[in-house]
VOBA-1610 file (N, C-alpha, C; in pm, whole numbers, padded with zeros to 5 digits, always signed):
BEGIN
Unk+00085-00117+00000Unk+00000+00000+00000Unk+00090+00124+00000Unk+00066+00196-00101Unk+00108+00358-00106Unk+00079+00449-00058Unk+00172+00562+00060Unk+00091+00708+00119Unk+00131+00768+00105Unk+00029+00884+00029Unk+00061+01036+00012Unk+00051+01102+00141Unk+00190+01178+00214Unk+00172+01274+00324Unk+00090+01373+00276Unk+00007+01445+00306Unk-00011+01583+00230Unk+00009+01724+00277Unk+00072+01801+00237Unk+00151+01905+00303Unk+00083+02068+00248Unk+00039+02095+00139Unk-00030+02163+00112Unk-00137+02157-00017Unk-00270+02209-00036Unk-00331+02223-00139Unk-00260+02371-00235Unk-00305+02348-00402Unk-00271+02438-00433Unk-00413+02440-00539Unk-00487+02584-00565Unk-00616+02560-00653Unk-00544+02603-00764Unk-00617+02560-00880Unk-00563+02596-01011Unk-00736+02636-01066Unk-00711+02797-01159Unk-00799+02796-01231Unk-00836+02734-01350Unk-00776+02641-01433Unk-00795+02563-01549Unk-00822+02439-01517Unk-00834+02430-01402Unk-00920+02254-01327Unk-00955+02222-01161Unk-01067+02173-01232Unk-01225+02179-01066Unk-01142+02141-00947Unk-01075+02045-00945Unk-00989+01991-00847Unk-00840+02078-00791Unk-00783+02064-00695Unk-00686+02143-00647Unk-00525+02041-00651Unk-00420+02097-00718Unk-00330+01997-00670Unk-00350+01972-00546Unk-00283+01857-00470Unk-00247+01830-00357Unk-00101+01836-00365Unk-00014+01901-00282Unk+00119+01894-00286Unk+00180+01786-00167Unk+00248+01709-00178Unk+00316+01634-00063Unk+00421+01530-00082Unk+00430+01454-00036Unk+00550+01361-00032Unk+00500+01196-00031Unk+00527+01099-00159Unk+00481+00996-00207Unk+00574+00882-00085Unk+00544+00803-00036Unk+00548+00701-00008Unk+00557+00580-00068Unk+00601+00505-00154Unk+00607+00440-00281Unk+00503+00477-00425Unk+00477+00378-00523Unk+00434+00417-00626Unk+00281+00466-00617Unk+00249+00520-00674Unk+00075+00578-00742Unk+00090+00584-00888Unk-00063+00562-00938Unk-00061+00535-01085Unk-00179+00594-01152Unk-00190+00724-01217Unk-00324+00759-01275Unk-00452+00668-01286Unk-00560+00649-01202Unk-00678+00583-01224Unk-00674+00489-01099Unk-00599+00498-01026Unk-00516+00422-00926Unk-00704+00435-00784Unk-00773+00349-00759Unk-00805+00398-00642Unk-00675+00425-00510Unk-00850+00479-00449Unk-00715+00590-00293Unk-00819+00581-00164Unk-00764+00622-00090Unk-00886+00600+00012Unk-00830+00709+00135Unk-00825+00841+00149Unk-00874+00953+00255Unk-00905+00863+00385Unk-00791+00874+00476Unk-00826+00844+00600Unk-00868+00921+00707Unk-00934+01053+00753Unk-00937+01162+00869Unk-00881+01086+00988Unk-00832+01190+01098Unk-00796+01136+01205Unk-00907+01092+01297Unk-01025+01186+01275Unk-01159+01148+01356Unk-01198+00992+01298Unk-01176+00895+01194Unk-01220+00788+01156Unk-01302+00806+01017Unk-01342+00885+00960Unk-01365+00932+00840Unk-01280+00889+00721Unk-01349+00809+00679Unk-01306+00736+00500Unk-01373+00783+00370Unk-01268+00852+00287Unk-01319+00897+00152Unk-01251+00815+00053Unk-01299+00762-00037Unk-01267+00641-00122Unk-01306+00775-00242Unk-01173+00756-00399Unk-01190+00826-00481Unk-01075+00756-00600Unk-01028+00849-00648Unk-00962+00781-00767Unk-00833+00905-00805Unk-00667+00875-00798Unk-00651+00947-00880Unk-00618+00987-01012Unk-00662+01106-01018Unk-00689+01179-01150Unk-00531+01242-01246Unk-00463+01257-01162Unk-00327+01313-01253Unk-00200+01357-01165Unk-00090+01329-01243Unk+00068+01368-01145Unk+00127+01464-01214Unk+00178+01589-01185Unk+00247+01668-01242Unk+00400+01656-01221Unk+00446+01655-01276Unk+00627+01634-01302Unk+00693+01746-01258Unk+00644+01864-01230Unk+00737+01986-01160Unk+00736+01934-01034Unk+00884+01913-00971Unk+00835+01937-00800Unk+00835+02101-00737Unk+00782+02117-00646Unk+00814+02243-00625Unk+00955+02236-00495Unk+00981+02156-00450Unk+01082+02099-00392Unk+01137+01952-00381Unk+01234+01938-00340Unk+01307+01812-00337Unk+01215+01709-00269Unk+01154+01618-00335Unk+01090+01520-00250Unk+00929+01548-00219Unk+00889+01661-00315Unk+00704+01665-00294Unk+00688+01641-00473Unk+00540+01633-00432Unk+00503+01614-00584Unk+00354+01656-00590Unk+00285+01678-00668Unk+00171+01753-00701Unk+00096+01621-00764Unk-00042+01583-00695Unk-00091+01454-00777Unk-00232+01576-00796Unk-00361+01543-00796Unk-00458+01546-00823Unk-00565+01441-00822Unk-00647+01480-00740Unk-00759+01359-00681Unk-00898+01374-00747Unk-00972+01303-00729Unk-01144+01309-00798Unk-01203+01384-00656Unk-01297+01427-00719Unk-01403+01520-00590Unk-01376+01481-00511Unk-01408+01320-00467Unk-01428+01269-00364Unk-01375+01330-00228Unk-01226+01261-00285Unk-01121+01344-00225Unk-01053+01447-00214Unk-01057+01516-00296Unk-01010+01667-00317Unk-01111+01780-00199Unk-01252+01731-00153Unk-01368+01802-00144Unk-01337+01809-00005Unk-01218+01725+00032Unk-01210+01638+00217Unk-01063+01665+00239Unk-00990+01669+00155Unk-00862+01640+00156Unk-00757+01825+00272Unk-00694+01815+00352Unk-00637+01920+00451Unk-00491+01894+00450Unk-00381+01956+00479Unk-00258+01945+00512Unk-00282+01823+00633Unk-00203+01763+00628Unk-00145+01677+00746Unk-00239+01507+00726Unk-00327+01577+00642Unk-00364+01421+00608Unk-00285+01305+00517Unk-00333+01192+00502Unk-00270+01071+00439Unk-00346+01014+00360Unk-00298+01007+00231Unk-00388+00924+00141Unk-00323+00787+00070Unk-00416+00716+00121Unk-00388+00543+00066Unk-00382+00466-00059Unk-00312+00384-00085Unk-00342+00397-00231Unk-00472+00210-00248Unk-00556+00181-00243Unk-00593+00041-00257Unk-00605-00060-00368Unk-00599-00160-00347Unk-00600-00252-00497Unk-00773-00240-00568Unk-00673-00214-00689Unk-00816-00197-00859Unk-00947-00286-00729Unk-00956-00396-00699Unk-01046-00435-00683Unk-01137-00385-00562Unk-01147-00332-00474Unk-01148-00258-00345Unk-01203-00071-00335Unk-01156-00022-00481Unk-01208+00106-00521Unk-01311+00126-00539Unk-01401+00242-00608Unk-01512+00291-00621Unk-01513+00292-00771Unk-01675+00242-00831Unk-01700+00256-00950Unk-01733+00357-01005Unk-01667+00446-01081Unk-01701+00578-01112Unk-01821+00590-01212Unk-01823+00466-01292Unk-01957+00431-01438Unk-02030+00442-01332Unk-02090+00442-01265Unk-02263+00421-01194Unk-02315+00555-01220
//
């Protein structure tokens, strides 16, 4: 299992969603489910949507999440990465 630390949001006007900026924990893969853990016990299950290749420093990286998660997502949180089978169906 893969975790994104997350260290800051950044909004962009040319898309609904906000980078997330932070620091990867092994691999993530476009289309990849994820799963938003809160510290209160709160689970957001989503999908991500895209990785940008600029870092803005040594060791963060800018991914991009589906609503789900983007809508929930705060500095200091952790996002999971889960197996294809275990995710959310986005066709419904």
């Amino acid at each position: 299992m893969s975790e994104f630390h997350v260290k800051s949001l950044l909004p962009a006007s040319f898309q609904p969603n906000p980078f997330t900026i932070g620091r990867a924990v092994s691999d993530f893969s476009v289309g990849q489910p994820v799963e938003l853990r809160k510290l209160e016990g709160t689970v957001y299950r989503g999908t991500l949507e895209s990785l940008d290749f600029h870092q803005s420093a040594p060791g963060k990286y800018a991914l991009t999440f589906s609503a789900e998660i983007s809508a929930q997502v705060k500095p200091g949180d952790v996002i999971y990465s889960l197996p294809v089978d275990e995710g959310i169906d986005l066709r419904r």
